[in-house]
C-alpha positions as CSV (number, residue, x, y, z in Angstrom):
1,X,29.6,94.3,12.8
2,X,30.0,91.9,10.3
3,X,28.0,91.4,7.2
4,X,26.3,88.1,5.8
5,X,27.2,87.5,2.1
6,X,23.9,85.6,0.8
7,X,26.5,84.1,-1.7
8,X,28.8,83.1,0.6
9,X,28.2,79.3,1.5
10,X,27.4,78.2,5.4
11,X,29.9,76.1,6.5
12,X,29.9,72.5,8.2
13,X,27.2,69.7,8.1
14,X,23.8,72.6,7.6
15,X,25.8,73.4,4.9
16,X,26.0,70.3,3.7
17,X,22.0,69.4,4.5
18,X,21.4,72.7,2.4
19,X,23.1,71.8,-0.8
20,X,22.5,67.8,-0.4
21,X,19.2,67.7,1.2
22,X,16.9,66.6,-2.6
23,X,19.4,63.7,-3.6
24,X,19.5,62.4,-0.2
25,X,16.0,62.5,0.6
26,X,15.5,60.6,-2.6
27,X,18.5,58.1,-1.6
28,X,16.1,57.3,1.7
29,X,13.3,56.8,-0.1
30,X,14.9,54.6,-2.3
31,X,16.7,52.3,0.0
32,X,13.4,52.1,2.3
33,X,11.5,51.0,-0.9
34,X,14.1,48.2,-2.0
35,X,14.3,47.5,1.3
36,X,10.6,46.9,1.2
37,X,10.4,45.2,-1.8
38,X,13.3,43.1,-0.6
39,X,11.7,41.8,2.4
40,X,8.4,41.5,0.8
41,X,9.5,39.2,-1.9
42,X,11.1,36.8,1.2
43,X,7.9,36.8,2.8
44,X,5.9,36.2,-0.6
45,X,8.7,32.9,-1.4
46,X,8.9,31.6,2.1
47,X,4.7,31.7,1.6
48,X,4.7,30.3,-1.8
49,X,7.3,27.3,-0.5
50,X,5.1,26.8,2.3
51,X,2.3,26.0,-0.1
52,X,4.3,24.0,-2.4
53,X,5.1,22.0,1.0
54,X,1.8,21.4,1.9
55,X,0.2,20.4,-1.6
56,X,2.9,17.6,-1.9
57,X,2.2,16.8,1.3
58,X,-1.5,17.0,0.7
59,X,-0.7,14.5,-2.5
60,X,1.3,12.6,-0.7
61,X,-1.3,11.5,1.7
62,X,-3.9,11.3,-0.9
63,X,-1.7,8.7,-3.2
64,X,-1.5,7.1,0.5
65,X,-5.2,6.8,0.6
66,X,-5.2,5.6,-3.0
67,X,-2.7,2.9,-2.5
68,X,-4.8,1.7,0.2
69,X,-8.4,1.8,-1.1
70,X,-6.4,0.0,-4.5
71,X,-4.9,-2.7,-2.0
72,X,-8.2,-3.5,-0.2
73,X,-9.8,-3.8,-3.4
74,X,-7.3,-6.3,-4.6
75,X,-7.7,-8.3,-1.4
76,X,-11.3,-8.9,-1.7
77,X,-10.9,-9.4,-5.4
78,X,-8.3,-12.2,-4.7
79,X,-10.8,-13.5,-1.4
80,X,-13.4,-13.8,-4.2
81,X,-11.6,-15.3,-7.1
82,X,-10.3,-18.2,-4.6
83,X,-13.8,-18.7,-2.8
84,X,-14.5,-19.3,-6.3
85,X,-12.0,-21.4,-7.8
86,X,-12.7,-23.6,-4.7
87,X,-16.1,-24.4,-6.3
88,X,-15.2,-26.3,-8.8
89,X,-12.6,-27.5,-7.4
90,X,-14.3,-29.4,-4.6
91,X,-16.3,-31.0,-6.6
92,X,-13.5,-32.8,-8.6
93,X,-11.4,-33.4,-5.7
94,X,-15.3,-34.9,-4.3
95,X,-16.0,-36.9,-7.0
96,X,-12.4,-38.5,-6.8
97,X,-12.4,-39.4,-3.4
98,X,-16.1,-41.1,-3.3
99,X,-14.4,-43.1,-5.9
100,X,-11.6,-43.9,-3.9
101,X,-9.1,-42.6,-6.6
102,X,-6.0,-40.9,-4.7
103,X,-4.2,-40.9,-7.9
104,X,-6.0,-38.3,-9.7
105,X,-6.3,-36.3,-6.8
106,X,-2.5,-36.1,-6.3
107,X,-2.2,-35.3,-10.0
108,X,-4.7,-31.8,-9.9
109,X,-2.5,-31.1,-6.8
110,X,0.5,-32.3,-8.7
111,X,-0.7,-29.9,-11.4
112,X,-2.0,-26.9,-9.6
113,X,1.1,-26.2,-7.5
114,X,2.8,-25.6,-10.9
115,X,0.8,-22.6,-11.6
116,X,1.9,-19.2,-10.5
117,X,0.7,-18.0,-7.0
118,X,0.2,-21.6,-6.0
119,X,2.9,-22.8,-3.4
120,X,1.7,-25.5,-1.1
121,X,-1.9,-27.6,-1.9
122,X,-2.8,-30.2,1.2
123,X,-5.8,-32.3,1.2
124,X,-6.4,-34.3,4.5
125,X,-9.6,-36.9,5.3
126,X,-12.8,-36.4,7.2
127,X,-10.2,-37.3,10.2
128,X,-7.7,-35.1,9.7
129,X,-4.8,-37.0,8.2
130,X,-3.4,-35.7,5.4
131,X,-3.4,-38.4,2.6
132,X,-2.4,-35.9,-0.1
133,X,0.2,-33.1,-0.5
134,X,2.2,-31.6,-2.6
135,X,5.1,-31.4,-0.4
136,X,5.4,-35.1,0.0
137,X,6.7,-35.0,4.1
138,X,3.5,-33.8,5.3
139,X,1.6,-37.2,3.4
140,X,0.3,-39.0,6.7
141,X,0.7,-36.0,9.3
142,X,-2.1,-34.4,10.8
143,X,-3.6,-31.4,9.4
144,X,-4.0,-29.6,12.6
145,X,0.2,-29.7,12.5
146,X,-0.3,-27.6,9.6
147,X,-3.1,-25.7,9.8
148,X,-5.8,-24.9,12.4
149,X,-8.0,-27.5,13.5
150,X,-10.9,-25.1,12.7
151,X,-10.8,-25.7,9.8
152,X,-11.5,-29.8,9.6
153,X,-15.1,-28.5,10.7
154,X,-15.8,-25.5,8.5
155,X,-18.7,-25.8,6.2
156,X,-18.3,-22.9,4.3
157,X,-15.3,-22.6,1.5
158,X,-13.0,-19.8,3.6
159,X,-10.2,-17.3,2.1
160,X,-8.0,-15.3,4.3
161,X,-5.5,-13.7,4.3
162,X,-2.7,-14.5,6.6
163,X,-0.1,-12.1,6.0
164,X,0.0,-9.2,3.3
165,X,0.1,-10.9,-0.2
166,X,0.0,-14.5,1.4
167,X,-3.5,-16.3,1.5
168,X,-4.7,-19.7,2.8
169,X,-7.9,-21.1,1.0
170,X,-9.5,-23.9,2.3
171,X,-12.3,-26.3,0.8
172,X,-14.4,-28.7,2.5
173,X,-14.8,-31.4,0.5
174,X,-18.7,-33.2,1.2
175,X,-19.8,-36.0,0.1
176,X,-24.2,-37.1,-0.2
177,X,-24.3,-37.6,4.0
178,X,-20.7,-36.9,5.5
179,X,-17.4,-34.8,5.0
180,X,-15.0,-36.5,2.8
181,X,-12.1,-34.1,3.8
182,X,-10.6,-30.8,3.4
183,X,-8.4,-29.1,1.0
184,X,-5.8,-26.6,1.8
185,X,-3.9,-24.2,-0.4
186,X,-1.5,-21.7,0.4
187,X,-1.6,-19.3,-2.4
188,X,0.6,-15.9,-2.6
189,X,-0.8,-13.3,-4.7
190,X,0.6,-11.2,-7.2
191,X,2.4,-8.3,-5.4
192,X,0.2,-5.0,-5.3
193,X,1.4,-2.3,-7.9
194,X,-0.3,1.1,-9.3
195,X,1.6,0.6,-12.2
196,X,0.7,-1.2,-15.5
């Protein structure tokens, strides 16, 4: 029979286990928790840049909102600054025409179309030919080849907006019993901005 030494070392891969097993036990644990803590902090930054994502998106949609509650707000400000201005202004352009005086009226709209925002001022008689404009070609033309014809019978002192920015205000001009005429302006308003 042969005899075991206790201090003779086992041979092959047991013997290897035997001597090795702590540190690699310990190696296992520690690539399983870095391995964890690896794929942990992906999840935790794929999360967090999801969230960054959706708050700028979130903002994004919000300044959206913003920029159009802002922009509606300007357009009724403008609709009532020119139903206002047209006030005043009928009542010179009236008081002119009862007294037959052309002249003057050509020189407010000679004057007005020099002011910024102003581009194009026509006033037309109770019949719809224009007898003063401030682009000279349309003098004599009919308003409805210009504008609608609605608008020769409107009682009320209209703004609206006909494309983003661009407005047409027009002013019925009344005399004591009948309608003098109408004034039209085209008038293009300062462009929208959330900065000062």
């Amino acid at each position: 029979m042969t005899e075991i030494n206790p201090n003779q070392q086992e041979a092959g891969a047991l013997g290897f286990w035997h001597r090795y097993r702590l540190p690699i036990i310990v190696a296992v644990f520690g690539l399983v928790i870095i391995g964890w803590i690896y794929v942990s902090t992906g999840i935790a930054v794929r999360q967090a840049q999801e969230a960054v994502s959706q708050a700028q998106e979130s903002v994004a949609a919000q300044r959206a909102e913003w920029v159009k509650q802002a922009e509606a707000r300007q357009a009724a400000m403008v609709k009532q600054s020119l139903s206002q201005f047209g006030v005043p202004l009928a009542w010179a352009i009236r008081r002119e025409m009862m007294g037959g005086n052309l002249d003057q009226v050509d020189q407010y709209v000679t004057d007005l179309v020099k002011l910024e925002g102003f581009e194009g001022v026509t006033v037309a008689k109770a019949d719809g030919s224009i007898v003063v404009a401030s682009d000279r070609r349309h003098v004599g033309a009919a308003f409805g080849s210009l504008y609608a014809e609605r608008h020769l019978t409107a009682e009320q002192i209209s703004a609206e907006e006909t494309a983003p920015g661009q407005w047409l205000l027009v002013v019925p001009v009344m005399g004591l019993n009948a309608r003098l005429g109408t004034v039209a302006i085209d008038y293009r308003a300062p462009p929208f901005s959330l900065e000062e």
